[in-house]
N, C-alpha and C positions, 0 to 999 in steps of 0.2 A: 504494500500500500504506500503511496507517498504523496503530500501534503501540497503537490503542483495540480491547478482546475484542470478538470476532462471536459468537457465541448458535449454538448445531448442536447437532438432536438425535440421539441415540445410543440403542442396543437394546444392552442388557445382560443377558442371557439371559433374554430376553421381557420388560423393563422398560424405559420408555421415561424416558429421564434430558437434560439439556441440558448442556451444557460451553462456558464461552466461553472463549478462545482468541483470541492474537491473530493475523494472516493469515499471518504468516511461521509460526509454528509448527503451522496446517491444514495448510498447503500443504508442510510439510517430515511431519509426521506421515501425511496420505494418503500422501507417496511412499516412505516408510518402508513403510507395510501392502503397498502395492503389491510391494514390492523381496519382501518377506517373502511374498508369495504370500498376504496373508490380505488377510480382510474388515477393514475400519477398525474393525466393531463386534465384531467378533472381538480383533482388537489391543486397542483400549478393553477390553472383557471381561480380556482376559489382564492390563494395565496395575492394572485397578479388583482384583481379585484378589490381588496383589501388594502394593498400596500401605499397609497400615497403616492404621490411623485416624488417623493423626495429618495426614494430606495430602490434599488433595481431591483430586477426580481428573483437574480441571485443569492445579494443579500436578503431580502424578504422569504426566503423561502431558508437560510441559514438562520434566521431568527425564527421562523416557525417550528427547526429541524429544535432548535432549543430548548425552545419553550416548552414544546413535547416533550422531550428526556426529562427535562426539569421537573414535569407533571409527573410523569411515571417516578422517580425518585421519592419525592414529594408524598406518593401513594403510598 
């Protein structure tokens, strides 16, 4: 695993967008969608919606992968 963004593309309601990310946060993000019953591009959708313009949607979706751990912790 190493701590450099990997490049994945995302469908945002019929829009095709790219997001890098580093491998720990795909891999905690897919099991995130998954736990949640949705599509990843549904998630991303929902994350991108949410976020403000002030944060891209890499970050916003790195503050969602958080907040989530933090939740499970937390429990």
């Amino acid at each position: 695993m190493t701590g450099r963004p990997v490049k994945h593309s995302l469908s945002l309601r019929g829009h095709r967008t790219s997001v890098s990310l580093e491998e720990a946060f795909w891999n905690e993000f897919r099991d995130i969608a998954k736990a949640e019953g949705k599509a990843l591009n549904q998630l991303a959708a929902e994350i991108d919606e949410t976020r403000g313009m002030d944060a891209g949607l890499a970050s916003a979706i790195r503050v969602y992968v958080l907040h989530a751990l933090k939740a499970r912790v937390d429990d």
